[in-house]
N, C-alpha and C positions, 0 to 999 in steps of 0.2 A: 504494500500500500504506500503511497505518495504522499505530498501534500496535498491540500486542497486548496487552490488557490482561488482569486477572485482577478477581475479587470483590474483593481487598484495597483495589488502588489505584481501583476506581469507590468504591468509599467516600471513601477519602482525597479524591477529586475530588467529590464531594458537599460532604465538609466545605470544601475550598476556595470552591466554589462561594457557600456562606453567606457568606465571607467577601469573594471578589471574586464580585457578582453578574452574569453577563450582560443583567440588566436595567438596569445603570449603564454598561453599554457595554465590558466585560472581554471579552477571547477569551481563551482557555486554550489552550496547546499544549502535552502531554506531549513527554519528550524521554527515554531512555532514559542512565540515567551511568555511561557505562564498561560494562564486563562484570557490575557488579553487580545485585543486585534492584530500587537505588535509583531513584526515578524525580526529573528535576528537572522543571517546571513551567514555563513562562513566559509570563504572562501581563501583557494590552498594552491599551492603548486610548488616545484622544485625549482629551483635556481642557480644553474652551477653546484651542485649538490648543497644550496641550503632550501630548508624547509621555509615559505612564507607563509603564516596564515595570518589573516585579515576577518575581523570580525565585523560588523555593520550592526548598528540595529534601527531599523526601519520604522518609525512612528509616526501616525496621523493625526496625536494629538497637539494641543492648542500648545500646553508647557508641557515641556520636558525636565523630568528632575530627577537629582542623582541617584534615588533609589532605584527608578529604572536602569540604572546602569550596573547592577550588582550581576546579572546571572550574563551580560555584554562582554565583561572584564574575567570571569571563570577561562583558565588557560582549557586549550585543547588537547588532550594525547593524542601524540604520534604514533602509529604505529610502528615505526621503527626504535622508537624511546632516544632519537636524538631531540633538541633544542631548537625551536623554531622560531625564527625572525616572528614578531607578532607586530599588528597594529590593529586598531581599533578605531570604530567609528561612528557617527549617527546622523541619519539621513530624517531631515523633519522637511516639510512643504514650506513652502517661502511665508515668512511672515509668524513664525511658529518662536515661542518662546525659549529663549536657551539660555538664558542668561545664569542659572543654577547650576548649569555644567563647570567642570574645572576648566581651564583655559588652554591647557593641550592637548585639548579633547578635541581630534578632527571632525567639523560638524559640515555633512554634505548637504545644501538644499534641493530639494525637488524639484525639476524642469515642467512637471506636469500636475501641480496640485500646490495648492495657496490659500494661506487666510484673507477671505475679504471682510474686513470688520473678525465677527468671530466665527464665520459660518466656512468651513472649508472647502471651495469648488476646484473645480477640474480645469487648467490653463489648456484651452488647444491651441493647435500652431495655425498663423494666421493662414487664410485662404491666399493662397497666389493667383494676380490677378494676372488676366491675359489680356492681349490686345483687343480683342472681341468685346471686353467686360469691361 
C-alpha cells in the first residue's frame, strides 16, 4: 500500500521535484506527520559515496511552530549504518507564518498556494496571451 495522496500535495511534490531532481539521483519518499494534513518528505541519494538525506516538511497551515518541527528533525537510519550529510526543511505557501522557526531553519515557499488575508487559495500560472486574444 502507498500513500494516498490529494491535488495539493502532487503539486507540493512537483515543486520539490524542481528542487531535488530525480535526474541528479534524488528519491523522494512521502511520509504522513502524525494525525495531521502535514506531509514530511525524505528524500536520499549517494554522492560520490556520501549519503544525502534531506528532510522537508510540507505545511498548509496559517503559522508554523516549533513543535511541529520535532518528529522533521528525528535523524534517519541508513541502511548501510554509515553517517549521512542531512538537511532539513519547511515548505509553507507564500504568506504563511514562520516567524517561530529558529533562523537556520531552511524555509521553502510554495509556487502554487498562498494566504490571501487568512483564507488559503491556489496561485495558477497566468494565461498566455496570443496574438488572436
Amino acid at each position: 500500500m502507498g500513500i494516498c495522496t490529494d491535488i495539493m500535495h502532487d503539486f507540493v511534490l512537483q515543486e520539490i521535484r524542481r528542487i531535488y531532481s530525480t535526474y541528479d539521483g534524488w528519491k523522494i519518499t512521502p511520509r504522513r506527520h502524525g494525525n495531521s494534513y502535514d506531509t514530511i518528505f525524505v528524500i536520499e541519494r549517494m554522492n560520490n559515496g556520501t549519503r544525502e538525506i534531506a528532510k522537508i516538511l510540507a505545511s498548509f497551515k496559517r503559522e508554523i511552530t516549533r513543535d511541529m518541527l520535532e518528529e522533521l528533525t528525528v535523524p534517519e537510519k541508513t541502511p548501510d549504518g554509515s553517517i549521512p550529510r542531512r538537511t532539513f526543511a519547511v515548505m509553507v505557501p507564500a504568506g504563511a507564518d514562520v516567524s517561530q522557526l529558529p533562523q537556520d531553519l531552511n524555509v521553502l515557499t510554495m509556487k502554487s498556494f498562498a494566504f490571501s488575508g487568512k483564507e488559503l487559495v491556489w496561485v495558477k500560472k497566468p494565461v498566455r496571451k496570443t496574438e488572436n486574444s
